[in-house]
N, C-alpha and C positions, 0 to 999 in steps of 0.2 A: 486690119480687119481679120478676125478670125477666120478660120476653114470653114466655123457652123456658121456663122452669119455671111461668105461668100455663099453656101450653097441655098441656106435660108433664102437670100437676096434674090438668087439667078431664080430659085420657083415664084419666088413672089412677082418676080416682073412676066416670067412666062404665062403666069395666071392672069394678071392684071392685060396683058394683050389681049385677052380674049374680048369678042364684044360682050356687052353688058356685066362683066366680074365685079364683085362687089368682093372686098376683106372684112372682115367680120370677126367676133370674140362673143359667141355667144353662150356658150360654157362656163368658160372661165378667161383669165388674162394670160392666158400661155397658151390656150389652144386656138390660132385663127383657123378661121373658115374661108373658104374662098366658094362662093356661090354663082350662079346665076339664073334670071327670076326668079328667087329666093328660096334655090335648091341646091344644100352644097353636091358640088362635082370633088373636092379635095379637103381635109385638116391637115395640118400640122400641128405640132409642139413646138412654140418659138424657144424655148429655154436649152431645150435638148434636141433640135434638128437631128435625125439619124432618118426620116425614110417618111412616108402620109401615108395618110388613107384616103385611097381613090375608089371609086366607082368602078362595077366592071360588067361586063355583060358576062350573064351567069354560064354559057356556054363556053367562056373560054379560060374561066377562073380556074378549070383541074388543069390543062396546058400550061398556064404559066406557073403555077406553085410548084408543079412536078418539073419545069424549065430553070427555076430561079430558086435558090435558097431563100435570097432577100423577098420572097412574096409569101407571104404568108395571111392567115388568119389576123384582123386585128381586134384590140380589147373593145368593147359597143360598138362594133362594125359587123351587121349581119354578113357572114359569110361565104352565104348566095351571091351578095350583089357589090362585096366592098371587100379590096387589098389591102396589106397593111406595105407598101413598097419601101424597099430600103437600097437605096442608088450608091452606087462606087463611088467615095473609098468606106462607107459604111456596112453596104453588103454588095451582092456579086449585082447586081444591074444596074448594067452599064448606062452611062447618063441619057445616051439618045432612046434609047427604049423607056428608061424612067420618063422621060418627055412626052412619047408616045404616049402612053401611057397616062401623063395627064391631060394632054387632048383629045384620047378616051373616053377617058372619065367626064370632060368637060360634054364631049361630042355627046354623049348618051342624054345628058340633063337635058340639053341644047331639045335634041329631038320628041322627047317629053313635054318640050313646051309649048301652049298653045300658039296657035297663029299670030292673034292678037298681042300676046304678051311680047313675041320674038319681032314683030312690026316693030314695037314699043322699044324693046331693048337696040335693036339696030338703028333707028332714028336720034335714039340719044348719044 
């Protein structure tokens, strides 16, 4: 197994832990989506693994760009509200903060979502 499909694999199961995760391709067949109640919290590029784009709460988005090289602006990712992250040995952030980071991103959608819906998702 390759280094990009080890580190592909280890977010796709970290995603898929979450309750109600769904994997998805609704762009194209290289870009999954990982959502939940049918909001993504992460992308990636399966062909080119190097880093996603995560959610982020817009107060802390100038802290971490100005913390991390690998955090930047991404391409159709409003910049307010979306990372582009790229985790060691890709760019400089380190894998446990790239994690954080995606149960961030998860955690935000999560609280977004109605009652109802979030009932719905944790019963299934």
């Amino acid at each position: 197994m390759s280094d990009h499909q080890r580190f592909l694999d280890r977010l796709r199961r970290h995603c898929l832990d979450k309750v109600g995760t769904t994997e998805e391709f609704p762009f194209d067949e290289r870009t999954v989506v990982f959502k939940v109640g049918g909001k993504m919290f992460c992308l990636v590029d399966v062909m080119e693994f190097a880093g996603c784009g995560l959610k982020c709460d817009p107060d802390q988005v100038p802290e971490l760009r100005a913390s991390y090289e690998g955090i930047t602006t991404g391409p159709y990712l409003h910049p307010k509200h979306w990372n582009s992250v790229h985790p060691q040995p890709m760019g400089d952030v380190p894998w446990d903060v790239f994690l954080s980071l995606v149960d961030h991103s998860y955690d935000l959608v999560w609280k977004g979502l109605t009652q109802k819906v979030k009932m719905a998702l944790a019963s299934s």
